[in-house]
PQR file with spaces between the fields and no chain letter, atoms N, CA, C, O and H, PARSE charges and radii, in Angstrom:
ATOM       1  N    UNK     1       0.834   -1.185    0.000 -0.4000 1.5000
ATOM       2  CA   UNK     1       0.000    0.000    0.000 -0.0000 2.0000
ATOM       3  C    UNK     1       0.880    1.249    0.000  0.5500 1.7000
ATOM       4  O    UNK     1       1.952    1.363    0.594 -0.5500 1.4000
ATOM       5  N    UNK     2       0.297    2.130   -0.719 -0.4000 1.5000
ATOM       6  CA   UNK     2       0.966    3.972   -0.892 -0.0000 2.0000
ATOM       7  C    UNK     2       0.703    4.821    0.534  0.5500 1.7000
ATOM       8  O    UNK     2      -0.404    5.009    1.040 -0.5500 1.4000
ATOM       9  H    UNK     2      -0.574    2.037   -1.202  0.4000 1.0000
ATOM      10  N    UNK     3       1.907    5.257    1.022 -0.4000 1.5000
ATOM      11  CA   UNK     3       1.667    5.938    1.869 -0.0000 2.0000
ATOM      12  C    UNK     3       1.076    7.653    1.561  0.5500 1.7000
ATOM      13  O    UNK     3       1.590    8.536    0.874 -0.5500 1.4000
ATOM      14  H    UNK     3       2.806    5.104    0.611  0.4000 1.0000
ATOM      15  N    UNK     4       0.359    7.657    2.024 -0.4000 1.5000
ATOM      16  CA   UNK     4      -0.386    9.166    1.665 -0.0000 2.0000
ATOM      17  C    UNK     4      -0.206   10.189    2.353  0.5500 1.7000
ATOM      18  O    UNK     4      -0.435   10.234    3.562 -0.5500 1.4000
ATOM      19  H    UNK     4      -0.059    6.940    2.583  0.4000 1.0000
ATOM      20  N    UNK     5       0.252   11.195    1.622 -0.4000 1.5000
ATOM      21  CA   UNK     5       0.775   12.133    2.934 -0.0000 2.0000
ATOM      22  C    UNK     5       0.212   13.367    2.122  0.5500 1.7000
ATOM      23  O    UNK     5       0.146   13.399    0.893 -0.5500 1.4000
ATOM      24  H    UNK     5       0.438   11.158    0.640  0.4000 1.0000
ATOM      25  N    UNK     6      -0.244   14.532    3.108 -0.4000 1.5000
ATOM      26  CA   UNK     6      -1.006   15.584    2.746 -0.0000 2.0000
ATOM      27  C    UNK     6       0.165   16.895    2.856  0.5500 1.7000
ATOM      28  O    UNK     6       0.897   17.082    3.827 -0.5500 1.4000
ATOM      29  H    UNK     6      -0.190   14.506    4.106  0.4000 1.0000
ATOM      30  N    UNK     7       0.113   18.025    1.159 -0.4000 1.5000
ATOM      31  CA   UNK     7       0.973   18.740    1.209 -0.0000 2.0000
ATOM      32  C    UNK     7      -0.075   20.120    0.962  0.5500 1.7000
ATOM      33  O    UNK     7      -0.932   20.338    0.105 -0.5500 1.4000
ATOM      34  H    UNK     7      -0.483   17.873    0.370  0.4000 1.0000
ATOM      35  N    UNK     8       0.362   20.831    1.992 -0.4000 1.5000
ATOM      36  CA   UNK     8      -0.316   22.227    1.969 -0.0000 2.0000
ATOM      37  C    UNK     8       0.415   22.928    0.633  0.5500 1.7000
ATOM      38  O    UNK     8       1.563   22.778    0.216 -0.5500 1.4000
ATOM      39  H    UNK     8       1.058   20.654    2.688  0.4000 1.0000
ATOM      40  N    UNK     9      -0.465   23.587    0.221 -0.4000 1.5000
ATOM      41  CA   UNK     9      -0.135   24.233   -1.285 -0.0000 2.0000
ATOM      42  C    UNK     9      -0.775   25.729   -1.032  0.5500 1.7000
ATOM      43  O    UNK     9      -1.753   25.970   -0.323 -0.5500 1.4000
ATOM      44  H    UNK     9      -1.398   23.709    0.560  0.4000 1.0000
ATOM      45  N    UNK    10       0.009   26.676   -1.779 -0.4000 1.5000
ATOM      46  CA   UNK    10      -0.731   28.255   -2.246 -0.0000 2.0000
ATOM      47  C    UNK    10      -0.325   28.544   -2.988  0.5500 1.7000
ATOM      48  O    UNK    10       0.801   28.084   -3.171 -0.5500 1.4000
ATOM      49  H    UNK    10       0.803   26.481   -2.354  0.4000 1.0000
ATOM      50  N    UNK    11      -0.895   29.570   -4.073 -0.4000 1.5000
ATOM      51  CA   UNK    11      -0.341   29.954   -4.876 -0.0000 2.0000
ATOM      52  C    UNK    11       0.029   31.878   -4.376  0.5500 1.7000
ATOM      53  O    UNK    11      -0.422   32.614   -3.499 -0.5500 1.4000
ATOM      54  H    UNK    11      -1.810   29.943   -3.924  0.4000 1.0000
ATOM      55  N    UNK    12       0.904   32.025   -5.315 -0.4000 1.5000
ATOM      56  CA   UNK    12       0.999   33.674   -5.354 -0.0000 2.0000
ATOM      57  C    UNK    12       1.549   33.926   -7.128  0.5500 1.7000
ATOM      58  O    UNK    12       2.256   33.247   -7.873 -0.5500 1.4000
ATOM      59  H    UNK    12       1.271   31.427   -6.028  0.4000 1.0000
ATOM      60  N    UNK    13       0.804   35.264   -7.304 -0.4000 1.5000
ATOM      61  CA   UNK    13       0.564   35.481   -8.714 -0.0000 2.0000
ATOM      62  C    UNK    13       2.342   36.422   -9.085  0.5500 1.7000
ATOM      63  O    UNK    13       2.934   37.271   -8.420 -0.5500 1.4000
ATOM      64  H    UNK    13       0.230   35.815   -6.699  0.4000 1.0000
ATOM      65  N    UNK    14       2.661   35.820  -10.288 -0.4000 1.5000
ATOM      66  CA   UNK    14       4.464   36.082  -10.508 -0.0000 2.0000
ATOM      67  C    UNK    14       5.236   35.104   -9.769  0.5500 1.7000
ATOM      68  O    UNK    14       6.459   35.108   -9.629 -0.5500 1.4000
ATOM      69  H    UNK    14       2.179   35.130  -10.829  0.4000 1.0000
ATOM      70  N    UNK    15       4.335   34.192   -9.271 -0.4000 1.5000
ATOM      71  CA   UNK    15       5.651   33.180   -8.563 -0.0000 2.0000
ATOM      72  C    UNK    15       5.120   31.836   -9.187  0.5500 1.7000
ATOM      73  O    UNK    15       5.686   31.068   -9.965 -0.5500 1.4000
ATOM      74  H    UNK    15       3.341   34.188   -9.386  0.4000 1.0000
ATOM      75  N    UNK    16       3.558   31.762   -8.478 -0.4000 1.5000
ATOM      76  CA   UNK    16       3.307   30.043   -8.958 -0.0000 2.0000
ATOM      77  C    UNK    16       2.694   29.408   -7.821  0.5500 1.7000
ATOM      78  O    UNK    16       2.299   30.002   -6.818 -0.5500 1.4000
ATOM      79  H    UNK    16       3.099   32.386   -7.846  0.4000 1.0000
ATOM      80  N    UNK    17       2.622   27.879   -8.080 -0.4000 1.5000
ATOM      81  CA   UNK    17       2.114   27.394   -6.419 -0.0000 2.0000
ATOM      82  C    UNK    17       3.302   26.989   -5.997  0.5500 1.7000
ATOM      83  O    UNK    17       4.313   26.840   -6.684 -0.5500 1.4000
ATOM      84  H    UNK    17       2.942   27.397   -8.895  0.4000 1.0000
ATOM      85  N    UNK    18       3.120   26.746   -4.424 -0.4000 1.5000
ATOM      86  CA   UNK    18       4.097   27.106   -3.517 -0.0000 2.0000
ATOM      87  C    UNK    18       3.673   25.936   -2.520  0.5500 1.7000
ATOM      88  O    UNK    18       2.777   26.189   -1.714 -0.5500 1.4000
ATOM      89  H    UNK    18       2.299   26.868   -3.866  0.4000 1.0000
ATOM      90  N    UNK    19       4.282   24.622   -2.523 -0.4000 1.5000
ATOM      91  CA   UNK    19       4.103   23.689   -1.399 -0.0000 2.0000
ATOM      92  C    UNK    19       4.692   23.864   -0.207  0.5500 1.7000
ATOM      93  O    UNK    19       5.558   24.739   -0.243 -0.5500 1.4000
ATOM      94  H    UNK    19       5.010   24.417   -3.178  0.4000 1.0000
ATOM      95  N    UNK    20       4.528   23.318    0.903 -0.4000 1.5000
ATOM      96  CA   UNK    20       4.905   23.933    2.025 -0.0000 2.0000
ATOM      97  C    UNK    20       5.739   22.498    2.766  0.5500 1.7000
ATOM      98  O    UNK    20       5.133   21.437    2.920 -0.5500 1.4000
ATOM      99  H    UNK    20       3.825   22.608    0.932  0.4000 1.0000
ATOM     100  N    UNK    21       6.805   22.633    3.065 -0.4000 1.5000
ATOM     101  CA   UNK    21       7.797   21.546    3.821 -0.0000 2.0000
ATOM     102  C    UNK    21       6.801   20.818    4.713  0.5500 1.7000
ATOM     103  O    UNK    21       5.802   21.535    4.774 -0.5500 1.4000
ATOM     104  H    UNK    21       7.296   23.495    2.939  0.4000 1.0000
ATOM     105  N    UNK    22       6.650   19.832    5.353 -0.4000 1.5000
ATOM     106  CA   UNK    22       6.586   19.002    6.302 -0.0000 2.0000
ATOM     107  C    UNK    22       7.170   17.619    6.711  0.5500 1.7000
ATOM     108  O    UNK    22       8.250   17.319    6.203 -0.5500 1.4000
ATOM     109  H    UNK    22       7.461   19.250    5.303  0.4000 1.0000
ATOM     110  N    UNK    23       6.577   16.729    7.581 -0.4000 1.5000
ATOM     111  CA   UNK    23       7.751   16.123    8.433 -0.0000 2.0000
ATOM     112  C    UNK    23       7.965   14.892    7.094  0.5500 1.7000
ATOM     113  O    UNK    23       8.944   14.154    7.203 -0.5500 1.4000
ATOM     114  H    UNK    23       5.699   16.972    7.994  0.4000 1.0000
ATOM     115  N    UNK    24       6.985   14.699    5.800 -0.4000 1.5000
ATOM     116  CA   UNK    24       7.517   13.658    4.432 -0.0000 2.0000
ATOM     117  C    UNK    24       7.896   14.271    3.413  0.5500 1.7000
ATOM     118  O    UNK    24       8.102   13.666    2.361 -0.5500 1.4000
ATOM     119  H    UNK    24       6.190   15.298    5.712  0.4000 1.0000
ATOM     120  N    UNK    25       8.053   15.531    3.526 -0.4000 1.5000
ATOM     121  CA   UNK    25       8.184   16.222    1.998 -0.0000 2.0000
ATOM     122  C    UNK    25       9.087   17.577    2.815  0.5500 1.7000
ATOM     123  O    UNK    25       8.534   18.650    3.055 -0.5500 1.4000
ATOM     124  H    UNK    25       7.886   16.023    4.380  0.4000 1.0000
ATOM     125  N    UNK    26      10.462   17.307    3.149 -0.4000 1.5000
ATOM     126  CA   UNK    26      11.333   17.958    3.823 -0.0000 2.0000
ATOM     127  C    UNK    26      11.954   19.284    2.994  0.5500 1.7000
ATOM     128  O    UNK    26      12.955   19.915    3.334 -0.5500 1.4000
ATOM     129  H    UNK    26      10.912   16.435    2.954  0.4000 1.0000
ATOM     130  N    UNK    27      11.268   19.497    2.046 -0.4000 1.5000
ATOM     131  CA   UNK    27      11.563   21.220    1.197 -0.0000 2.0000
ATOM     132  C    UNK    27      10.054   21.376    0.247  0.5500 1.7000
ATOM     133  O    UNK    27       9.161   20.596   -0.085 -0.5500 1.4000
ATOM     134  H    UNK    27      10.455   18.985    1.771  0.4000 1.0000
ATOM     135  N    UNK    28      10.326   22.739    0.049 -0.4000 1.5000
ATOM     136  CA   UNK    28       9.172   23.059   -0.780 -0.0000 2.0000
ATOM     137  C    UNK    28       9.533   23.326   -2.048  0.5500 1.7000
ATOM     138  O    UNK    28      10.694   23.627   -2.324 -0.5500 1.4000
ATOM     139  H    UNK    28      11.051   23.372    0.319  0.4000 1.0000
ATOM     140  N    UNK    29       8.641   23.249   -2.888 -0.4000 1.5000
ATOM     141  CA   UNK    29       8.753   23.104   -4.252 -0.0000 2.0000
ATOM     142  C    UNK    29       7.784   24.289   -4.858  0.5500 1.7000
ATOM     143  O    UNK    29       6.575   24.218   -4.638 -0.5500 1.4000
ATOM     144  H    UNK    29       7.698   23.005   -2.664  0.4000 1.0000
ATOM     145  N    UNK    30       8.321   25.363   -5.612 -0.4000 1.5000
ATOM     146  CA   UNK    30       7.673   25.913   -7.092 -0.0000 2.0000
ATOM     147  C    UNK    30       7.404   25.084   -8.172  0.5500 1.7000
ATOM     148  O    UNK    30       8.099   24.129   -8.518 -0.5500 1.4000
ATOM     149  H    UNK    30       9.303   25.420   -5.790  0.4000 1.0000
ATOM     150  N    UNK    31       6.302   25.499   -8.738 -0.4000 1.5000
ATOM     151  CA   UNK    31       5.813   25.166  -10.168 -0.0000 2.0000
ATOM     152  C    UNK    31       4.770   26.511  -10.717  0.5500 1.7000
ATOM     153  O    UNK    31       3.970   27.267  -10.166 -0.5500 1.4000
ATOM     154  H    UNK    31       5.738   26.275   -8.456  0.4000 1.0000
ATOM     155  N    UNK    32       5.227   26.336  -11.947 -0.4000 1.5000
ATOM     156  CA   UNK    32       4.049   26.959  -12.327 -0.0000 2.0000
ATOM     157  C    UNK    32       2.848   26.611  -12.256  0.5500 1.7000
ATOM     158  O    UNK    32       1.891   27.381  -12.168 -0.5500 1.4000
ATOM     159  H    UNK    32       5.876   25.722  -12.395  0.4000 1.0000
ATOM     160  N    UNK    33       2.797   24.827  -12.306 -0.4000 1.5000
ATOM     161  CA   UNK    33       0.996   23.971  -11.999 -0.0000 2.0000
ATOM     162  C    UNK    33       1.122   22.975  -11.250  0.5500 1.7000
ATOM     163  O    UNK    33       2.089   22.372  -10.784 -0.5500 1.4000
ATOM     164  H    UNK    33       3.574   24.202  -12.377  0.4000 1.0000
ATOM     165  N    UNK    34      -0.020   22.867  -11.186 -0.4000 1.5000
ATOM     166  CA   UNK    34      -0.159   21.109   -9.796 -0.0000 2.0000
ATOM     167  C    UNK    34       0.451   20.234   -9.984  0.5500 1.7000
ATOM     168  O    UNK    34       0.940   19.570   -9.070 -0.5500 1.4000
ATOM     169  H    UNK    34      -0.805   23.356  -11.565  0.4000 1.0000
ATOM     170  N    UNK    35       0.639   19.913  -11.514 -0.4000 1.5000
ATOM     171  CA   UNK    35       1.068   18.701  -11.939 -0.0000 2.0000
ATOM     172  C    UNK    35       2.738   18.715  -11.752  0.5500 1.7000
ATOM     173  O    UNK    35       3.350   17.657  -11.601 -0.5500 1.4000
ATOM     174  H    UNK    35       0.242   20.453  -12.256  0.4000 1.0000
ATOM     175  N    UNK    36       3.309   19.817  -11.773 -0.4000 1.5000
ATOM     176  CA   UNK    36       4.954   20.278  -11.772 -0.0000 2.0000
ATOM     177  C    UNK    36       5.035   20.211  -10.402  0.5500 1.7000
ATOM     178  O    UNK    36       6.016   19.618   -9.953 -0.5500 1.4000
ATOM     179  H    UNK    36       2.812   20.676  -11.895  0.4000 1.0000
ATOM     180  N    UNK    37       3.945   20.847   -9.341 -0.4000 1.5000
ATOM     181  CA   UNK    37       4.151   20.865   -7.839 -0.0000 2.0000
ATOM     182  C    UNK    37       4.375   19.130   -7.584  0.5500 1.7000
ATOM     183  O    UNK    37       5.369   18.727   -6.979 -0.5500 1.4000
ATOM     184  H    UNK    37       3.148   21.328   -9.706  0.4000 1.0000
ATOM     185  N    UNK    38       3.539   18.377   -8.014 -0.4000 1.5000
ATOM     186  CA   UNK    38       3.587   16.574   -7.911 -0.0000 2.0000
ATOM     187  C    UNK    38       4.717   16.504   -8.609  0.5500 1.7000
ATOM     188  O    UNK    38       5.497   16.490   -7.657 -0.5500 1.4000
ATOM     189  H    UNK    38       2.732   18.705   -8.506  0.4000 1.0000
ATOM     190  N    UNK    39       5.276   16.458   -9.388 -0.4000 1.5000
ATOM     191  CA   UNK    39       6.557   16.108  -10.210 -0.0000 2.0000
ATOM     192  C    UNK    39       7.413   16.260   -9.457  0.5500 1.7000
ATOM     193  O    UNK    39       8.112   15.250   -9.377 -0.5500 1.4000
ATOM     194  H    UNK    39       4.643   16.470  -10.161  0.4000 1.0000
ATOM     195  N    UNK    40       7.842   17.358   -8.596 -0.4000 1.5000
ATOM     196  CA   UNK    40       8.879   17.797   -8.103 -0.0000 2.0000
ATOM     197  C    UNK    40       8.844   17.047   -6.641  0.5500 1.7000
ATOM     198  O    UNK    40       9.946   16.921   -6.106 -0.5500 1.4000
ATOM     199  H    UNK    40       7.274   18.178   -8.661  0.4000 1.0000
ATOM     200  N    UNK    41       7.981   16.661   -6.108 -0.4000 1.5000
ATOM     201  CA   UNK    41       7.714   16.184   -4.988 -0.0000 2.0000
ATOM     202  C    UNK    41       8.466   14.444   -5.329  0.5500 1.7000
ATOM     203  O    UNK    41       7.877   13.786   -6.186 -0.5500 1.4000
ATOM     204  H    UNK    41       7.087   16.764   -6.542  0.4000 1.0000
ATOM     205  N    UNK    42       9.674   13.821   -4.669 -0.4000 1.5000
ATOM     206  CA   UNK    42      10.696   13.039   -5.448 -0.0000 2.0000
ATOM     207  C    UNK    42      10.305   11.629   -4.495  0.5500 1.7000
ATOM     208  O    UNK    42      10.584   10.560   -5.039 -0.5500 1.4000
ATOM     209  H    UNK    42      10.153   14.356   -3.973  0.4000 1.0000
ATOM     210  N    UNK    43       9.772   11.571   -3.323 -0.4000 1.5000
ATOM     211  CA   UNK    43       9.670   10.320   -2.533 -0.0000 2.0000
ATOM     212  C    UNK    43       8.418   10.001   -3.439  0.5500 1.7000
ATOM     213  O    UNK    43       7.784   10.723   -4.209 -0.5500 1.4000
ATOM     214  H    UNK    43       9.545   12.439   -2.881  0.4000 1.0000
ATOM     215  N    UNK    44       8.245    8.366   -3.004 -0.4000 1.5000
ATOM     216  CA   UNK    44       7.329    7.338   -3.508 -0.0000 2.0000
ATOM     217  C    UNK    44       6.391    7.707   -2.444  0.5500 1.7000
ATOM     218  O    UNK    44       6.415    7.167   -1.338 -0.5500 1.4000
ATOM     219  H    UNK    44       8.759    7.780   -2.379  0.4000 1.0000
ATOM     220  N    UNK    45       5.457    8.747   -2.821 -0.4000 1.5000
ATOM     221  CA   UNK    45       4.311    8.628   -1.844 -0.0000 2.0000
ATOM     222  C    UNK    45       3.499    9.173   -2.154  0.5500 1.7000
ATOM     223  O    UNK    45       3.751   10.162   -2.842 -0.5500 1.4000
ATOM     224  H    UNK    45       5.437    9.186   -3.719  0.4000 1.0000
ATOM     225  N    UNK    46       1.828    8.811   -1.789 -0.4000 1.5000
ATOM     226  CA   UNK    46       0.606    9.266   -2.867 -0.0000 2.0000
ATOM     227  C    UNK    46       0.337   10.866   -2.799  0.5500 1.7000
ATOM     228  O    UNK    46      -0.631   11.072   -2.067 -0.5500 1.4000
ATOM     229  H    UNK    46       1.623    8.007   -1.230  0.4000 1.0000
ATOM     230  N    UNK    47       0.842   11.976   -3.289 -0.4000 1.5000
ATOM     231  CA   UNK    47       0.825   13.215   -3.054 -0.0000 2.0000
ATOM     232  C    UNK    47      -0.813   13.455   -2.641  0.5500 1.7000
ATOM     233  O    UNK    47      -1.362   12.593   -3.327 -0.5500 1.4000
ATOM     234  H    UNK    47       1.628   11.809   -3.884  0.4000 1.0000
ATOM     235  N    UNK    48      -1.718   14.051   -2.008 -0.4000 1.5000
ATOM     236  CA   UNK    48      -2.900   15.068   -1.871 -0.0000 2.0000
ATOM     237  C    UNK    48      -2.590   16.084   -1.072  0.5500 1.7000
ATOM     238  O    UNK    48      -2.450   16.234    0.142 -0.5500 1.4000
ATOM     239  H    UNK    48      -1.272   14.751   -1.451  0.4000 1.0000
ATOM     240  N    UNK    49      -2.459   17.233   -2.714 -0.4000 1.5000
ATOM     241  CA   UNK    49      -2.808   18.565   -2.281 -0.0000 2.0000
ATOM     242  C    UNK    49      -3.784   19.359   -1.904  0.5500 1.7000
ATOM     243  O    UNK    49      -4.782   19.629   -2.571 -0.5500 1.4000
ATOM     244  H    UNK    49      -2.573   17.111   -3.700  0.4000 1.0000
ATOM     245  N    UNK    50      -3.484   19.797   -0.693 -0.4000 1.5000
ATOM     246  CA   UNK    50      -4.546   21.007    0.349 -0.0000 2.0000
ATOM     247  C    UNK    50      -3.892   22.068   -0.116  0.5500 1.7000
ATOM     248  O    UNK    50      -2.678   22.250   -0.022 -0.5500 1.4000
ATOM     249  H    UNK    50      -2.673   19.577   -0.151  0.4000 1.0000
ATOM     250  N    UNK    51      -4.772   22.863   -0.682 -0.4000 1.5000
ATOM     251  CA   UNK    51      -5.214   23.806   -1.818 -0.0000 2.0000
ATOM     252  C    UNK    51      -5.529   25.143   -0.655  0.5500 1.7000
ATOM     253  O    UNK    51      -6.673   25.217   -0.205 -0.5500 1.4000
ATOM     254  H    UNK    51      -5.758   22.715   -0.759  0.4000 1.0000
ATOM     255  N    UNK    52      -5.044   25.618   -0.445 -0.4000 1.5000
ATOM     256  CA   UNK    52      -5.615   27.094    0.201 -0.0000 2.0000
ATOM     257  C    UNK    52      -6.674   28.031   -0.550  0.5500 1.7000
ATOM     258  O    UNK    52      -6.512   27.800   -1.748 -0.5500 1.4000
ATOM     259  H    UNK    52      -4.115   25.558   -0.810  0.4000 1.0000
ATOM     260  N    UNK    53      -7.320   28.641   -0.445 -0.4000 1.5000
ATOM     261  CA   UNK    53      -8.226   29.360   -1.169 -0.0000 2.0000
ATOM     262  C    UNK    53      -7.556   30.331   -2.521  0.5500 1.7000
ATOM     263  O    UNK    53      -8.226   30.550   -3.530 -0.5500 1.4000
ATOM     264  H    UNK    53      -7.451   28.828    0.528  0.4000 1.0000
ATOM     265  N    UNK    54      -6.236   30.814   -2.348 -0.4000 1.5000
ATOM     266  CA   UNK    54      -5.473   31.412   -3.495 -0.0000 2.0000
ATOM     267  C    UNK    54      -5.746   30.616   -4.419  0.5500 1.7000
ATOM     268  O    UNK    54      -6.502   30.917   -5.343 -0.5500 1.4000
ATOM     269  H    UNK    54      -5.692   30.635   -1.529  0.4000 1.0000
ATOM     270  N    UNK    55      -4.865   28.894   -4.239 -0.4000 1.5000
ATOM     271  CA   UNK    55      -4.797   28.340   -4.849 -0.0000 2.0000
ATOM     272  C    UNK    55      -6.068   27.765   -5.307  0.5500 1.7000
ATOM     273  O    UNK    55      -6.546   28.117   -6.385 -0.5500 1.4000
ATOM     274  H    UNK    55      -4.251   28.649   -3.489  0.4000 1.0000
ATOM     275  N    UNK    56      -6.555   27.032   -4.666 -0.4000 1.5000
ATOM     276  CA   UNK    56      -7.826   26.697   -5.570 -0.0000 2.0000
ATOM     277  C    UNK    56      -8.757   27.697   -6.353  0.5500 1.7000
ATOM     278  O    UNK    56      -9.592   27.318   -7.174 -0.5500 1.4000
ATOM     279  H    UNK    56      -6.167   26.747   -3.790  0.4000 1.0000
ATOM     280  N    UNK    57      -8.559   28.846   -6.059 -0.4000 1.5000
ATOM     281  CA   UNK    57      -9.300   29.592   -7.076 -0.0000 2.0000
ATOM     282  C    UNK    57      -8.574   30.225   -8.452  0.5500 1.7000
ATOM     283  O    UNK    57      -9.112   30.917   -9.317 -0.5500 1.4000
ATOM     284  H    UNK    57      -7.880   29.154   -5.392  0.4000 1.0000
ATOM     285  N    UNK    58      -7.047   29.725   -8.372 -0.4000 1.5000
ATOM     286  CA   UNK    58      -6.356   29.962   -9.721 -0.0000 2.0000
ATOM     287  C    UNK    58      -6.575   28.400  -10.201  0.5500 1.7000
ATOM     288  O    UNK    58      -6.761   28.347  -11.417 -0.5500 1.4000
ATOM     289  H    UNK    58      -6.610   29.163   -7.670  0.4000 1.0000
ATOM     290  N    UNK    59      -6.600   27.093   -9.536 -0.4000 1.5000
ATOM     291  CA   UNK    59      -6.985   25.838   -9.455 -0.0000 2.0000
ATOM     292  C    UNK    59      -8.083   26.084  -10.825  0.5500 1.7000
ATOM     293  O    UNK    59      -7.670   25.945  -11.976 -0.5500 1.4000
ATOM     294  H    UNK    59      -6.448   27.136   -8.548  0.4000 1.0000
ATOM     295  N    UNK    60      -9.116   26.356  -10.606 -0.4000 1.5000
ATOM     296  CA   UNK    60     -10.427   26.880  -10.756 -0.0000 2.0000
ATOM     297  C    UNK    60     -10.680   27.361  -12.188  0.5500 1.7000
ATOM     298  O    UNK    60     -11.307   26.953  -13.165 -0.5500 1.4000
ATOM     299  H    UNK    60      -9.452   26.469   -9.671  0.4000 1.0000
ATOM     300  N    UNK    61      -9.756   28.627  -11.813 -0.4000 1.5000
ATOM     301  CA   UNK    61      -9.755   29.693  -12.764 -0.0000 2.0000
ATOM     302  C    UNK    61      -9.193   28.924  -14.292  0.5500 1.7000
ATOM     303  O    UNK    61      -9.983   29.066  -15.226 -0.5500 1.4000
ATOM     304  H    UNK    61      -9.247   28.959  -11.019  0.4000 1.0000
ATOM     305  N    UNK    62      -8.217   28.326  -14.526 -0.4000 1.5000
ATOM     306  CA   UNK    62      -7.604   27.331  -15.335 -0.0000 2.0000
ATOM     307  C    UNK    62      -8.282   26.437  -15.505  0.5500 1.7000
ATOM     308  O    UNK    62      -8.217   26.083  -16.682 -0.5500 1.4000
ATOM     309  H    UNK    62      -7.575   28.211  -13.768  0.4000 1.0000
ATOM     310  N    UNK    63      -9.017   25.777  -14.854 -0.4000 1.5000
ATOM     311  CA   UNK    63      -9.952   24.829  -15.422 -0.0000 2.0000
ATOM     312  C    UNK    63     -10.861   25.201  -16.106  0.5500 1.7000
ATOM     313  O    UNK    63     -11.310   24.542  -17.044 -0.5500 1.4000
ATOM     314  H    UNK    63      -9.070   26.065  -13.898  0.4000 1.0000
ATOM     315  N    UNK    64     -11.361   26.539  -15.674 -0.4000 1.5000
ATOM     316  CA   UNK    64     -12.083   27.020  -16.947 -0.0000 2.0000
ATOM     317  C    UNK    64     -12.071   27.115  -18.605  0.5500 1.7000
ATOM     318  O    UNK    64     -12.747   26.902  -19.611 -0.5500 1.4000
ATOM     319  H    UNK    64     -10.996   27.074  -14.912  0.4000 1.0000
ATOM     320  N    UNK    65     -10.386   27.751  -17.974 -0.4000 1.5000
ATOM     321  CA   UNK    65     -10.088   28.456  -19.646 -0.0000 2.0000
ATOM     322  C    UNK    65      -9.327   27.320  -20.166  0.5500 1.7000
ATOM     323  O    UNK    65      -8.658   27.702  -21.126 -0.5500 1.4000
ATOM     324  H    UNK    65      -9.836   27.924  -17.157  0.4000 1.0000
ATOM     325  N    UNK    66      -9.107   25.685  -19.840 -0.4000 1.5000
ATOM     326  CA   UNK    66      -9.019   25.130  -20.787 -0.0000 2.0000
ATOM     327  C    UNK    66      -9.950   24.028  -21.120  0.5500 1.7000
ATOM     328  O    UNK    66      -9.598   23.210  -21.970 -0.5500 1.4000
ATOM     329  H    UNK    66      -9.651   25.375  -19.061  0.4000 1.0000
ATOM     330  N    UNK    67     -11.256   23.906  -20.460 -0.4000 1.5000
ATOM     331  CA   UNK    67     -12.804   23.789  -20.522 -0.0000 2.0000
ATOM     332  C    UNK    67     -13.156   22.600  -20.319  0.5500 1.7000
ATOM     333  O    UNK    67     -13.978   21.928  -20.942 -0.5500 1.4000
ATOM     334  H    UNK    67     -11.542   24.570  -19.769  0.4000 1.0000
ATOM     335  N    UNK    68     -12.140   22.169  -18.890 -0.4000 1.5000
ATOM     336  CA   UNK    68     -11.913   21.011  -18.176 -0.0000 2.0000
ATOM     337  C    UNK    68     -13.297   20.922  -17.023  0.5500 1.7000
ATOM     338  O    UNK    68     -13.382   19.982  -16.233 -0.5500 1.4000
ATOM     339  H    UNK    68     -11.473   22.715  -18.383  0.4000 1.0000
């Protein structure tokens, strides 16, 4: 079984999203998208991102405009 470990995420606009260190994911990682924030994240473990309200509403906002 995948160990699942939960990574706080935000975004800020000119930077990107912004994961936040904890005690399985010992640095934080830039990306420009979720999928680059998971990429960069390097241990074998089931990423779920907690989305702060920044983020999920650029989350959001992008899902729109590519009509996902």
């Amino acid at each position: 079984m995948t160990k699942q470990v939960k990574v706080n995420v935000s975004y800020r606009e000119g930077v990107g999203y912004i994961s936040e260190a904890n005690h399985a994911v010992t640095r934080s990682f830039v990306a420009l998208s979720l999928g680059g924030v998971r990429k960069r994240i390097t241990e074998q473990i089931a990423v779920l991102l907690d989305l702060d309200r920044a983020a999920q509403r650029e989350h959001e906002r992008r899902r729109a405009l590519s009509g996902v």
